[in-house]
N, C-alpha and C positions, 0 to 999 in steps of 0.2 A: 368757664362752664356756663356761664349765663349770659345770654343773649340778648339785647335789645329788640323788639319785636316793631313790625310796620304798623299802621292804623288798621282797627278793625275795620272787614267789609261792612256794609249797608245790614239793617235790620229787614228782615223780608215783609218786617210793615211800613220799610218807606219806600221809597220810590226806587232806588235801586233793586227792587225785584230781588228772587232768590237768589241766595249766595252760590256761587259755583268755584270751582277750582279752579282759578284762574289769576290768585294773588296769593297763596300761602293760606295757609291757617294760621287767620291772627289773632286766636285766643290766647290769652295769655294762659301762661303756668307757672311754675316754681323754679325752671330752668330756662326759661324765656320770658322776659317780663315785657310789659309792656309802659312804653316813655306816657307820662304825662306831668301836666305844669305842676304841680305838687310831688315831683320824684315819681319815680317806676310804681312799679304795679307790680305785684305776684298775688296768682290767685292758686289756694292749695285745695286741691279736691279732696274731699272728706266723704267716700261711699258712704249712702243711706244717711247723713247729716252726722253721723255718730263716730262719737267722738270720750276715750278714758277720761277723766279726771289729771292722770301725765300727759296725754298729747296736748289735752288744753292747756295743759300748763307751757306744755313747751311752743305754742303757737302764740302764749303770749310774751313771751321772751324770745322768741325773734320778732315779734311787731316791735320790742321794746328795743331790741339788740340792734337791730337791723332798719327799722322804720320808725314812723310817729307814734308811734307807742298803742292804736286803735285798731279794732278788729271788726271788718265791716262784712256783714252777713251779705250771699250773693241767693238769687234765684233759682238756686239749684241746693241751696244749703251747703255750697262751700264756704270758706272764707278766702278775702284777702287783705293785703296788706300792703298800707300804701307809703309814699313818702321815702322810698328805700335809695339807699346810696347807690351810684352805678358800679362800684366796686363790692358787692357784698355777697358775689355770687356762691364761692365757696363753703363761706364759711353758712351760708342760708341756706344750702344743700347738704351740710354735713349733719346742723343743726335737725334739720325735716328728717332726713334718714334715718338718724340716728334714734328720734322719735318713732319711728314708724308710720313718717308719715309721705313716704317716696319710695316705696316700693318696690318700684321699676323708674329706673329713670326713660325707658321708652313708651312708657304709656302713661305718664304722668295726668296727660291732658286727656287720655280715654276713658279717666275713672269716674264717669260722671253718673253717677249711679245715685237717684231720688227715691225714697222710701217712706212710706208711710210712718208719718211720727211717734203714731201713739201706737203702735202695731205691737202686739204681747203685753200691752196696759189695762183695756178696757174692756176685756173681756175678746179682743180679736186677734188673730192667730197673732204669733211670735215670727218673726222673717231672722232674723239673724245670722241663723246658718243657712241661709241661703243667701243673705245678700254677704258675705263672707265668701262662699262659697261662688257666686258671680264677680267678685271682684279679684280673686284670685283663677279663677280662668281667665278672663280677659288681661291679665300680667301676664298669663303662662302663654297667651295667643300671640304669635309672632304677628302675626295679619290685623289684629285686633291694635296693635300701636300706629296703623295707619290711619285709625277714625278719628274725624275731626271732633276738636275741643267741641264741638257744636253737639255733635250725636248723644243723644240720651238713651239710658236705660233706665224704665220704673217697676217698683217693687212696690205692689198696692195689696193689702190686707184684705180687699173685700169692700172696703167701705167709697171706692170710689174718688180719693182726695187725690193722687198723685197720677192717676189713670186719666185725670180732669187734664191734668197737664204739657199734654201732646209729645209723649217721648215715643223714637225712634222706635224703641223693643219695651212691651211691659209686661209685665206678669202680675197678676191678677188671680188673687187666693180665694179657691172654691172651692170650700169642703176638704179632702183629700187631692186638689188637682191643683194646677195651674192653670187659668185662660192666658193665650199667649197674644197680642196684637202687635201687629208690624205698622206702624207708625199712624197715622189720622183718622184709619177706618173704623167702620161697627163690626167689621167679622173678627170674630177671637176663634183660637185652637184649643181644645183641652188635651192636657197632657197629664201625666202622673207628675206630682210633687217633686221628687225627686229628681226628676228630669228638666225640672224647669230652667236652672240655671243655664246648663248644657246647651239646649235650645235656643236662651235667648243670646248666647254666643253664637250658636251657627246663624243663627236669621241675623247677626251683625255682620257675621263674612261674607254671609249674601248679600247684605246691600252692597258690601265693597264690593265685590266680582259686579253688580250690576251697575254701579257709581262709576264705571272707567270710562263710558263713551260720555257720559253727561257732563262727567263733574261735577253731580250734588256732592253735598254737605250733607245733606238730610236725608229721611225718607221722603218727606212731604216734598222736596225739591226735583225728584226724579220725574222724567215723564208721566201723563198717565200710565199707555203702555205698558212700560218698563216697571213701574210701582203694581201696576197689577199683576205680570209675570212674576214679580218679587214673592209677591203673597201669596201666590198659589205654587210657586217653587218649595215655600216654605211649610204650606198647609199638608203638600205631596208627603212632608217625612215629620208630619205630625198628628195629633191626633185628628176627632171629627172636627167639622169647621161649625159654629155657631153665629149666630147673629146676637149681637149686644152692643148699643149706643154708646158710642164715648161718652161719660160726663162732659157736661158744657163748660160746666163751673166747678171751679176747683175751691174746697173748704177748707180752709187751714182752722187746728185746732184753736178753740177759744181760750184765749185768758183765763187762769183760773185754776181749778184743780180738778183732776179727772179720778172716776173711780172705774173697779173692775169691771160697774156696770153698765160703763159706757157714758155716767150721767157726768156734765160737768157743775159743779158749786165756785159761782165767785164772790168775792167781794166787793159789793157795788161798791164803790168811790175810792177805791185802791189802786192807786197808779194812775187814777184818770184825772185829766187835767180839768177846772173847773169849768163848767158850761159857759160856751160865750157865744160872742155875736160875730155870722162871717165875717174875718178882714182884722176882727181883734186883735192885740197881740199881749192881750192882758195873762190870757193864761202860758203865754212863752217863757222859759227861763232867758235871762237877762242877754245872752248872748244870741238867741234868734230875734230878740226884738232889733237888736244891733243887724241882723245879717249876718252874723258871723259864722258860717257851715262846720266851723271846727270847735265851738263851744259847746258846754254839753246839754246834751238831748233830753234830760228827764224831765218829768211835771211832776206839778205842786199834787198834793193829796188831799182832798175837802177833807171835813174835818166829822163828815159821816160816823156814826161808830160802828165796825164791823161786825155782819152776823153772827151766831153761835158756830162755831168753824163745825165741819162735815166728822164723820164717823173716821173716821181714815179715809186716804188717796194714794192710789196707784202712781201719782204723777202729777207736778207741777207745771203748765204751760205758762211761758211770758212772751208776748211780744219787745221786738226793740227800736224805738222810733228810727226810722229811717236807715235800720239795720247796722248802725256805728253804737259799737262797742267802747267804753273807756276801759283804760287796765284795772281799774278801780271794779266797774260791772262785770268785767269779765272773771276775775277774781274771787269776788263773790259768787257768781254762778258755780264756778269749779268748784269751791269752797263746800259749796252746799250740794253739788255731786262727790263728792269725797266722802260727804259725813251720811251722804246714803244710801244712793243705787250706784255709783260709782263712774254716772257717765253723763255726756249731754249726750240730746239730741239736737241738730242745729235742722229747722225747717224751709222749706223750698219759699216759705211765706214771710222769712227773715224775724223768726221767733226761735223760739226755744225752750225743748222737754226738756225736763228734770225728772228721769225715774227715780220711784221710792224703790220700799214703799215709806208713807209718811203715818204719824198719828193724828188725827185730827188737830192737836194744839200745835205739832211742827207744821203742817202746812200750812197752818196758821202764822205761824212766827215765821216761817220761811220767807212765805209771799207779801209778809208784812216788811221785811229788810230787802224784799228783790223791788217794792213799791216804794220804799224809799230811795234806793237807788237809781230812781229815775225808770225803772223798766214798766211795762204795760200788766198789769194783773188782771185788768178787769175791760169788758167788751166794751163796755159805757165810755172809755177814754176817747177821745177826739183823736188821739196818735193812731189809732186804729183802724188799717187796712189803708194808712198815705204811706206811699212812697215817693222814691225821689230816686234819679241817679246822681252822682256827685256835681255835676254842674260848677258852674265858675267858683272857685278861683282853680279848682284842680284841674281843671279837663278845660283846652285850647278851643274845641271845639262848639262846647259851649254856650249860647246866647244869652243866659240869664244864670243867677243864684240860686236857682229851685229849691233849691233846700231852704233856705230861707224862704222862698213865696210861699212853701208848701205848707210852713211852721206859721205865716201871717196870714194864711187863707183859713185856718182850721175852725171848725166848728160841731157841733152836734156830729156825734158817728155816722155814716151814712151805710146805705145798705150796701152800696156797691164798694171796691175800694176804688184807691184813685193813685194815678201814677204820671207823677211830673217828670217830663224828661225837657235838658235842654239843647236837644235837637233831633233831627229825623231819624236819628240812630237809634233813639231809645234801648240804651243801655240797659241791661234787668230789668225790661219790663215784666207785668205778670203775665198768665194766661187765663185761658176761662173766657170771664167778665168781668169785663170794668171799664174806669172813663180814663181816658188816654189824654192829655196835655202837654200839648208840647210847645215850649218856647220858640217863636220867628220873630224874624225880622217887623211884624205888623203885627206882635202880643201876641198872644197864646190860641192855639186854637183845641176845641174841648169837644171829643168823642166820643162813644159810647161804641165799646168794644165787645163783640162775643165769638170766641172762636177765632173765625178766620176774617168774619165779617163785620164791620166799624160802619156805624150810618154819617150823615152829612155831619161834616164837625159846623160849629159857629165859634168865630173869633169874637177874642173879647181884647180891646185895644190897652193899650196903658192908664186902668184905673184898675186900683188895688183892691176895692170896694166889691165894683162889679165883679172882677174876674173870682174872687171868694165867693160873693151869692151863686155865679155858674157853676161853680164846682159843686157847691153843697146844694142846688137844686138837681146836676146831672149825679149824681150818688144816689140822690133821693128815687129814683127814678124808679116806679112800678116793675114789675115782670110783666 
């Protein structure tokens, strides 16, 4: 039942140009994995990041049953699971189904559906049943299991954070309506609420009937042309057309704890590792100062003493350094969705909601046990806004440890985030803004990304020194 999968194509930010259909879709899923030097890959799509208290559980008892026991947050706010045996297809599909969390085994890899984290927390609408309600059309769509793993659909509240994020079809809550956008432009449709799901189904069947001569993957990959005919095919059986700018930059929620009124209260020195100097590795737990990418991820907690904790919260935010989970953190997180709103949310930004609600001294005590276990509670942590792809020893392709560079580069938070990849593939990178790194043959070279557009990169050759000051002066970097 479970397949072995080819190498991903080319990321449309390296030089292989946009992806076309001309190798397969080689996204991985839960019934097709994909080989790498640390065991296969399955990656389980989780619509809107959320997720019961039982699926989590059961998704950490197949990482444990089935793989290395860790649960590594992806840029869509899936998860996957790595390390897995090449025999363990059955019984890892019986496991996911039986959770609910395989629904269709033909659209396994269609369910990629991003949603506003804090959406019905802090005072902005509730998505729920409608992103419920989009995820079960696009199972009920026969046509709909031909979109590739690539294709995105986003569910954004109004506030702009997953609309940042350049998905195929989004839906964008106004008032009583939906704004509907067909994949990188500023023209949106308003439609009634209730029709939104519906819509951003047909405007997916459309790209496919217009994706047959091309071979995109994407919307952004079709012709002009053809992307234009797209959108006004689509506008014809929807409502009036609007003008409104995509966000550039995408906001993931802050560290901390969120209330109905939108305000967030953190705990300075909660989960943040202590202030150092770029290149340091004073503040690394024992196994980054080694290099080691499979040790674990938490920081130390200064020894600050915590504010007066807030009135109550709506909701919990953590970040997770380089978005690897131990069963231990993971655990815990479930643990503490259990005993209150009964669910996670896992973020496109490789964090993670916790709805309450809470009382001011649980959120308190909450984020005081998520901060010792190594998770991010507060914006001030140095973990905050680095990523990494998994980099050597797992991945063949590889040129460097990133993950370890990324952990001995850290320094003061930077504005921008920062995303080490080790190589042109860049694996989960973000979107938006931010400073792009990537490992070559001649050291790293460090960009400054927004959109679709990256200025001149500068290489920084093999010193460990220099290439941490680059990082933390291109972060720092002005609007």
């Amino acid at each position: 039942m479970l397949a072995a999968m080819p190498d991903s194509a080319p990321s449309p930010l390296s030089a292989g140009g946009p992806a076309l259909r001309d190798g397969g879709d080689a996204c991985p899923g839960t019934l097709r994995l994909h080989r790498a030097d640390d065991g296969a890959l399955a990656r389980v799509r989780v619509p809107g990041g959320v997720l019961s208290a039982d699926r989590a559980e059961a998704l950490l008892a197949a990482a444990g049953r089935f793989g290395d026991g860790e649960l590594h947050l992806t840029s869509r706010g899936n998860v996957q699971l790595r390390g897995l045996g090449a025999e363990c297809g059955g019984g890892l599909a019986e496991l996911l189904a039986g959770a609910g969390l395989l629904p269709s085994a033909a659209h396994e890899r269609a369910r990629n559906i991003v949603a506003s984290p804090l959406a019905g927390l802090d005072g902005s609408p509730a998505l729920g049943e409608r992103l419920a309600e989009l995820d079960a059309l696009v199972c009920a769509s026969a046509a709909a299991a031909s979109l590739s793993g690539r294709f995105l659909f986003a569910l954004d509240d109004g506030r702009g954070d997953v609309d940042a994020l350049g998905a195929d079809v989004t839906l964008i809550a106004d008032g009583d309506a939906f704004l509907l956008r067909i994949g990188p432009g500023d023209e949106v449709f308003r439609i009634p609420a209730a029709e939104g799901p519906r819509a951003a189904l047909r405007a997916a069947e459309a790209f496919l009937r217009a994706a047959r001569d091309s071979g995109a993957w994407r919307v952004k990959d079709l012709p002009d042309p053809v992307r234009s005919e797209l959108v006004r095919a689509v506008g014809a059986t929807a409502g009036p057309a609007e003008h409104r700018p995509r966000p550039r930059t995408a906001k993931a929620p802050e560290p901390g704890t969120h209330g109905p009124g939108g305000t967030v209260e953190t705990t300075p020195g909660s989960g943040a590792a202590p202030e150092t100097t770029p290149g340091s590795t004073d503040a690394l737990p024992d196994a980054h100062r080694h290099a080691n990418p499979h040790g674990p991820a938490h920081t130390a907690a200064p020894d600050n003493p915590p504010p007066d904790p807030p009135a109550s919260a709506a909701a919990l935010a953590v970040d997770v350094p380089l978005g690897r989970l131990t069963p231990g953190q993971w655990r815990l997180l479930t643990a503490t969705a259990r005993r209150y709103g009964g669910e996670l949310r896992l973020t496109p930004w490789r964090g993670i909601v916790v709805p309450g609600p809470f009382t001011g001294a649980e959120a308190a005590d909450a984020l005081g046990a998520l901060a010792a276990a190594g998770l991010i509670t507060s914006p001030d942590s140095p973990w905050t806004g680095v990523g990494a792809c998994i980099g050597r020893p797992g991945c063949a392709k590889s040129l460097a440890d990133v993950r370890a560079e990324a952990g001995a580069a850290l320094g003061p938070a930077g504005r921008l985030p920062v995303y080490w990849s080790g190589c042109e593939r860049r694996c989960g990178h973000p979107h938006g803004e931010w400073i792009d790194v990537v490992a070559t043959p001649d050291g790293h070279r460090i960009s400054y990304v927004r959109g679709e557009r990256r200025n001149p990169p500068a290489t920084v050759r093999d010193d460990p020194a220099a290439l941490a000051a680059a990082v933390a002066a291109a972060r720092a970097r002005a609007l």
